[in-house]
C-alpha positions in Angstrom: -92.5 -82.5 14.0 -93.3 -84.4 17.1 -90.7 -87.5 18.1 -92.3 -90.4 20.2 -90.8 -93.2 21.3 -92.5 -96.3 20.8 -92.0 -99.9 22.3 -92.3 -103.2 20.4 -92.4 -106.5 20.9 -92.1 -109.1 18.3 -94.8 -111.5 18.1 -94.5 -113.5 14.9 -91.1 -114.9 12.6 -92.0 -116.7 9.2 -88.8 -117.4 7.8 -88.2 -118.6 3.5 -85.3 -121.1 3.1 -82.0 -119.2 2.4 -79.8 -119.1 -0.5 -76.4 -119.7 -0.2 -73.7 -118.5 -2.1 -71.0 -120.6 -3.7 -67.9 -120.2 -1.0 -70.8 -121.8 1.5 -70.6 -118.7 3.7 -72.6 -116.1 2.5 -76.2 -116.0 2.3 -79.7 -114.2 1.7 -83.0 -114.7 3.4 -85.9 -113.3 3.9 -89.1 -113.2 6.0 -92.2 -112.3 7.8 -91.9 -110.4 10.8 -94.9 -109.5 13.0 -95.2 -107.4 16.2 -97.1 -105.4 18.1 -96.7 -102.0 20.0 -97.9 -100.2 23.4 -97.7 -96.7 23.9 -97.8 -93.8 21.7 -98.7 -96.3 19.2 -101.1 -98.6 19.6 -101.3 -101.3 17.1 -99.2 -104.2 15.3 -97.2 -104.4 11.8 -96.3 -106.8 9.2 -92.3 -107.0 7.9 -91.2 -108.1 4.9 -87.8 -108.6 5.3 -84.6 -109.8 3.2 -81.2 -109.9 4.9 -77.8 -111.0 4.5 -75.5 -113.8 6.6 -71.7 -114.1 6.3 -70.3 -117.0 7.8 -74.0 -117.3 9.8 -73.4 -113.7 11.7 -76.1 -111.4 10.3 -74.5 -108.5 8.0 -78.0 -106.4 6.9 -81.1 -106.1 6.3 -83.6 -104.2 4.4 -87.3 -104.1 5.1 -90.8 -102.7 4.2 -93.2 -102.4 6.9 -97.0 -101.7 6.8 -98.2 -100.9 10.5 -102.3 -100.7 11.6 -103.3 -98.8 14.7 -103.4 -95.8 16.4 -100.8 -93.4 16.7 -101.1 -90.7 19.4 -104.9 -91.4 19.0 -105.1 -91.2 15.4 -106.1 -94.1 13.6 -104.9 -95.6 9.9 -101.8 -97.5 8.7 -98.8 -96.7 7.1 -96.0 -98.1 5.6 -92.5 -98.0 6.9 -89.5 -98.3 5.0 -86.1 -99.4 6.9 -82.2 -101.1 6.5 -79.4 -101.3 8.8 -75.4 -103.1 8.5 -74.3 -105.3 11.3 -70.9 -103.7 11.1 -70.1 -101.0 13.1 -73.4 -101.2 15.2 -75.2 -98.8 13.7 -79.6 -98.6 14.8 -81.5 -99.6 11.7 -83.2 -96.2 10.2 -85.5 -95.2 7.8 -89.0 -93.1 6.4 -92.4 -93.5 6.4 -93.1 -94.0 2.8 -95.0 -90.9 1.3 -98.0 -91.1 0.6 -99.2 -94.4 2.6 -100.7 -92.8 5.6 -104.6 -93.9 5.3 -107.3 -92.8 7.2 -106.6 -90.4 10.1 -102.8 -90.5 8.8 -103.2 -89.6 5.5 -100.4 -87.4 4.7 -98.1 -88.7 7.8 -94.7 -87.9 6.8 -91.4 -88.7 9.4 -88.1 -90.8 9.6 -87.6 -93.6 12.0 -85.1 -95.6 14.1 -85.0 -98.7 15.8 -83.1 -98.7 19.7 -82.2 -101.6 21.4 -81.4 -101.5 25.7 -81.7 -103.5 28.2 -86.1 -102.4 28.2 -86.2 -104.3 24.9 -86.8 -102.8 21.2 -88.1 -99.1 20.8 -89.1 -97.5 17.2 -87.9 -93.7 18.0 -90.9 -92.0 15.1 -90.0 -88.4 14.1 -93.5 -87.3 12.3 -95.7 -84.9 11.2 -99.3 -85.2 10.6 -100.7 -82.9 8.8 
């Protein structure tokens, strides 16, 4: 397994109307995210996102991921798949989805998680190629 940390920026926000639930504080939304990444990964991603809101504070999310580039010099895409609760603070985690490593990733396999610091938003990849 190799374990590379790889910084993000996000470039794009597409956001659907939200629905609200019937005590006028809770609701669910969703959205496309775009960024792009330096580093170990070179490349960008599309999010499709759906997330929840109480009282307008965000509470979770949930999200699918398919990222293009190069990672560590190999190119393809692959998809990620990640969630994360507001409460408590916990980084968002997740996989790389079996079996949607294309090109020189086929067969990637890994989990993930998202880090946020003062240096701005890092995907922490735990992978192995075969």
């Amino acid at each position: 397994m190799s374990v590379v940390r790889i910084p993000f920026q996000v470039t794009g926000w597409e956001p659907e109307p939200a629905s609200v639930g019937e005590d006028g504080a809770t609701a669910i939304g969703r959205g496309i995210l775009r960024k792009t990444f330096t580093g170990p990964l070179e490349g960008t991603s599309t999010v499709a996102m759906n997330s929840a809101a109480v009282a307008g504070a965000p509470a979770g999310y949930v999200a699918v991921e398919l990222v293009t580039g190069a990672l560590e010099g190999r190119s393809g895409s692959f998809v990620l798949q990640h969630s994360a609760l507001v409460e408590g603070g916990a980084a968002p985690t997740g996989v790389v989805v079996p079996g949607t490593g294309t090109g020189e990733l086929t067969g990637l396999r890994g989990s993930m998680t998202i880090a946020h610091d003062d240096g701005g938003a890092t995907l922490v990849l735990d992978y192995e190629l075969p």
